[in-house]
C-alpha positions in Angstrom: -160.0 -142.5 20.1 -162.1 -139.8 20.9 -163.6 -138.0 24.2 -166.8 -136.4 23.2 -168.3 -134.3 26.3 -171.8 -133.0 25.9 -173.3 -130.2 28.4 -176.8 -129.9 28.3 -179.6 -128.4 30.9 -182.0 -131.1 32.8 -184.7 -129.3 30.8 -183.2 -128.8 27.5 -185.8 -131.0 24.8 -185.6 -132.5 21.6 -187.9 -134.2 19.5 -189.9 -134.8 22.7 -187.5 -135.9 25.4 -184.6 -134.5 27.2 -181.6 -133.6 25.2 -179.5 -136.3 27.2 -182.0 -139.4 26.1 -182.4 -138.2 22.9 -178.3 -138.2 22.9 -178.1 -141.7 23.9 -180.5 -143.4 22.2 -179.1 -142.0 18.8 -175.3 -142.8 19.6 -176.7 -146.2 20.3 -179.1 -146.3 17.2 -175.4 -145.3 15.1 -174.1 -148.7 17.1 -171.8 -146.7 19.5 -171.0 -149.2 22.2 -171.4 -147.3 25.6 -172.9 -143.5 27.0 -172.8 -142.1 29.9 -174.6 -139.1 31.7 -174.1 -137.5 34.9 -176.2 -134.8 36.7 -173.9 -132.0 38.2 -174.5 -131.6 41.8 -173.8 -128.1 41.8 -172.6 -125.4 39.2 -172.6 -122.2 37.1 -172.1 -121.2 33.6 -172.2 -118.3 31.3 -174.4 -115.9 33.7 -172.7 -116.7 36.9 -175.8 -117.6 39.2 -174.5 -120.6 41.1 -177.2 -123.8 41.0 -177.3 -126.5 43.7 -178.6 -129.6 44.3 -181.2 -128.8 47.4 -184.6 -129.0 48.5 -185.0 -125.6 47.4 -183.6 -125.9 43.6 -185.7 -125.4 41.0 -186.0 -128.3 38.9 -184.0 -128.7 35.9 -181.6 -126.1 36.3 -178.6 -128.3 36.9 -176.3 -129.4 34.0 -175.9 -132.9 32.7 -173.2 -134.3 31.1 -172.9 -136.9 28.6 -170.0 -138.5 27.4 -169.2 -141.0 24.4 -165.7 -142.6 24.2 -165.5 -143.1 20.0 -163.3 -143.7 17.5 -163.5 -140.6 14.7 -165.8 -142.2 12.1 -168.4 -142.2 15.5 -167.2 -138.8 16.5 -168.1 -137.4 13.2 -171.6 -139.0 12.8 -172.5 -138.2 16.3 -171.1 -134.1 15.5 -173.1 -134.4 12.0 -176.0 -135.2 13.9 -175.9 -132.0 15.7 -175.8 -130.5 12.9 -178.8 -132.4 11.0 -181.0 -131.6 14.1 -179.9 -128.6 14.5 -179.3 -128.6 18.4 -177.2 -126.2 19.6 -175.3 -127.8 22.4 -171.8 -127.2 24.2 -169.1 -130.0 22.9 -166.2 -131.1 23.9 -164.0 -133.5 21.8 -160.7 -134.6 22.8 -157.9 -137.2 21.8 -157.8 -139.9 24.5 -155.8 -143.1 24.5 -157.6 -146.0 26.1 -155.3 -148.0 28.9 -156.7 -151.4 29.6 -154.8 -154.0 32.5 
């Protein structure tokens, strides 16, 4: 099975929505069986300037993550995808093993 992280801004678009709908909706659309996304709380990335979650923030600048747990026929549609719209978003795949009690 596969971990597939996606990091995208509040305000990143495609195709007329945010990048983190229009990631969930087409993972479900592929018949993926679960999503998730989370809204960071606070954070930085590539420039250093350190976001937060206050009254003060500016909308949108705050990362969201979404996550897929798939098996690698899903992982590779979902990658190909990317590619086919051609959005340019940070990925993380990794190997996990699923525990269930």
């Amino acid at each position: 099975m596969n971990l597939l992280c996606f990091y995208v801004s509040e305000k990143q678009r495609h195709a007329g929505q945010p990048v983190y709908e229009f990631l969930l909706e087409q993972a479900s659309a592929q018949g993926v069986r679960g999503g998730s996304a989370f809204r960071a709380i606070a954070g930085f990335g590539a420039h250093g300037k350190l976001h937060e979650d206050t009254f003060f923030e500016l909308a949108g600048e705050l990362a969201i993550k979404v996550e897929f747990i798939v098996d690698d026929l899903d992982a590779e549609k979902l990658l190909q995808l990317l590619q086919a719209e051609q959005l340019k978003i940070f990925c993380i795949r990794q190997r996990v093993e699923l525990v269930a009690n």
